[in-house]
N, C-alpha and C positions, 0 to 999 in steps of 0.2 A: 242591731237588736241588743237589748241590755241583757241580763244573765238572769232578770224575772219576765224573759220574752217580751216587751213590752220595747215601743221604740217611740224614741225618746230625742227625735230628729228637733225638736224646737228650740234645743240649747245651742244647733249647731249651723253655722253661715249655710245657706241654703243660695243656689246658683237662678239666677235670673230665667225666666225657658222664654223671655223675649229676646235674650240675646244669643249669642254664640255660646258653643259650650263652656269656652275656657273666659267668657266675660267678665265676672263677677269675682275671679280670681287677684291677688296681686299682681304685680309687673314679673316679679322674681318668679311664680308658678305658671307663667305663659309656656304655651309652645304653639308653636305657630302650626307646623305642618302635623302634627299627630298629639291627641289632649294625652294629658296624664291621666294612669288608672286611677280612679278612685279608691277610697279607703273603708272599710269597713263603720259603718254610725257609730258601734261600742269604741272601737279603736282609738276612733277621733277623739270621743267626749273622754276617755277615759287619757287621752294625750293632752287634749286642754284642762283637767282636772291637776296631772302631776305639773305640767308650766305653772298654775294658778299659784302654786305653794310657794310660801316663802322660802324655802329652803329644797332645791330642784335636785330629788332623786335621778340623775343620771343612769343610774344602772334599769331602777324601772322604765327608765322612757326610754331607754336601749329597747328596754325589752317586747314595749307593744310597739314599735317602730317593727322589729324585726319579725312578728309576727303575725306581720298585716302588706302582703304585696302591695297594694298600693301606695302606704305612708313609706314602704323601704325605697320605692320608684322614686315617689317625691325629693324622699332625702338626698339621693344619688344624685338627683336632678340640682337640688337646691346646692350641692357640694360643686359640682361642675358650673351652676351659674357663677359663684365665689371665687371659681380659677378662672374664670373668662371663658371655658370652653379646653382648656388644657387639659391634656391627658392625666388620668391617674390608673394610678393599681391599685390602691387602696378599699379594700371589699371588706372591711371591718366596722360594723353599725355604728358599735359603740365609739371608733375614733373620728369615726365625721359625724357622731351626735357633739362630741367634744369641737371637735375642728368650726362648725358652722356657730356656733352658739346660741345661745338661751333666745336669742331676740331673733333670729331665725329658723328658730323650732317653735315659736310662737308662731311668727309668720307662715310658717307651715301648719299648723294647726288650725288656723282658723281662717287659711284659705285652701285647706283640702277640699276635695270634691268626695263627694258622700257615693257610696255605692247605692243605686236607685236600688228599692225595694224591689219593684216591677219595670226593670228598663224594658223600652222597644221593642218589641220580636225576639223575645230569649225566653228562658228555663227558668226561672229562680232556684230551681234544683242545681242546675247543671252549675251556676255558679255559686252553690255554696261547696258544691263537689270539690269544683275550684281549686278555690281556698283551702280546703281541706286536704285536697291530696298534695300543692304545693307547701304545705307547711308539711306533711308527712315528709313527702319526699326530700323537706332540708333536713329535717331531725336526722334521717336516715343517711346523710350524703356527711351531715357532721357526725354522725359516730363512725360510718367509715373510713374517713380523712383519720379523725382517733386514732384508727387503728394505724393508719399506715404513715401518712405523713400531718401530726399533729397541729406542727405547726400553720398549718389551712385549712383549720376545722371550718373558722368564719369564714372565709371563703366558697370553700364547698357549702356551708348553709344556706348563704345569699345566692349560690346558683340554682342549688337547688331548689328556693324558692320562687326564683323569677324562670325556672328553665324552657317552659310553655306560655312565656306571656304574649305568645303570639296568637293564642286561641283568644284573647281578650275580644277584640270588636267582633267576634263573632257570639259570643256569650254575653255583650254588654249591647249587643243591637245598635253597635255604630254604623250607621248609614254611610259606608264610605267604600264606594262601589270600585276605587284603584284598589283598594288592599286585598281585592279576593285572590288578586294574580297570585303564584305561586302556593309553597307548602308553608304551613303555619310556622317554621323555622324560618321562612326568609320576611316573614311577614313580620315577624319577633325580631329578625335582623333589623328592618329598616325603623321598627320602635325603636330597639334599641341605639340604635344610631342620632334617631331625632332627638333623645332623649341623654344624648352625650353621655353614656354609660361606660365606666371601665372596659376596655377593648376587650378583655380577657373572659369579662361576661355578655360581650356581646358574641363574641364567637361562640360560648355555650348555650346562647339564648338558640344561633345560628342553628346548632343542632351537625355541623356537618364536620365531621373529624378532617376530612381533608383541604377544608378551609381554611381551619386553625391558623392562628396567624404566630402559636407559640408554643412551643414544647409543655407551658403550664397550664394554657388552654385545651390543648390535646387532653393529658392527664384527665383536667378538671371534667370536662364532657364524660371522659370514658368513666370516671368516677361516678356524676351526678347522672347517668344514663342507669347504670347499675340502682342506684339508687330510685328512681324513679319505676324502675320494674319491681324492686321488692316493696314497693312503696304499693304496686297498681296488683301483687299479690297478696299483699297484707289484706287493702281493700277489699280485694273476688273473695275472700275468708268470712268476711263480716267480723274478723275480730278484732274487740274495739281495742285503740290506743293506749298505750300505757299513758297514768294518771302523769309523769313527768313531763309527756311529750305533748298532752291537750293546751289546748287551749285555753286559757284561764282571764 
């Protein structure tokens, strides 16, 4: 949806529905066992508007990257395809918008997958909720890191915004009757997994302290959990967001 309500899906690569979900995508945006979240319509047009330009605002396309769970999934995704699948720690948007470069942030842009208007057997409520409380909940997880250990403010943002991506196929009406096994932490587990994520945020996506596979993972959970509850009481308040931390 654009910022005059009006949506404006015609600018932007639209996916086949005679084929598979992830068909119409590039080679580099496949996954085989679990698709990538989709991204937000503004987000997209507004990511292939700053590539368009001749002279590429970096810190802006930082910035709608990182406040749009599915273009941050893609990215992560597209950074691990680049390493063959090798391990990183690197949970900083802005150095793997640098690290993948121009010509693969285009490729991502114009083979994101669009968040359906009206997916399959879901809420459209419940997924703009979504979105809303996961980007609350990173604002809130980096001004706490702030306080205490600064240097992993980005860090904690990107947990804190992917920390429930495990509720996704149930909100996006993916038909995929293995993933109801288990709690939405292990289900977030095995996306993140498929989706070759920093282990450090796969174990926060995990949800389970005594999993942790790291003393910074540990931390990072018991941080981004805090976060997420003053996040889900801001919410029960109704009182709206401060203007720095919307959406824009």
């Amino acid at each position: 949806m654009l910022a005059d309500g009006k949506h404006n899906e015609s600018l932007l690569p639209v996916s086949d529905p005679g084929h598979g979900p992830e068909s119409s995508l590039p080679i580099s945006l496949q996954v085989a066992e679990f698709p990538l979240p989709p991204a937000m319509p503004d987000a997209v047009l507004l990511l292939r508007l700053l590539l368009s330009s001749h002279i590429a605002d970096l810190h802006a396309i930082t910035e709608v990257i990182r406040n749009d769970v599915g273009l941050t999934v893609q990215l992560l995704y597209l950074a691990a395809r680049e390493r063959q699948g090798r391990a990183s720690s690197v949970l900083n948007i802005g150095d793997v918008v640098v690290q993948i470069g121009l010509e693969q942030l285009k490729n991502l842009a114009t083979g994101s997958k669009l968040n359906p208007l009206h997916p399959q057997n879901s809420v459209p409520q419940g997924r703009e909720q979504f979105w809303m409380h996961a980007r609350l909940t990173a604002r809130i997880a980096e001004e706490l890191a702030g306080e205490t250990t600064p240097a992993n403010r980005e860090a904690a943002y990107v947990a804190g915004l992917l920390r429930h991506v495990g509720a996704l196929p149930d909100l996006l009406g993916w038909e995929m009757p293995g993933w109801a096994t288990g709690s939405l932490g292990e289900v977030g587990y095995r996306m993140a997994r498929a989706w070759q994520l920093p282990t450090v945020l796969v174990d926060v996506i995990r949800g389970d302290d005594k999993a942790c596979t790291s003393q910074k993972a540990h931390s990072l959970l018991r941080l981004v959990n805090m976060a997420d509850e003053r996040a889900a009481r801001w919410e029960s308040t109704g009182t709206p967001m401060r203007s720095a931390w919307a959406w824009s």
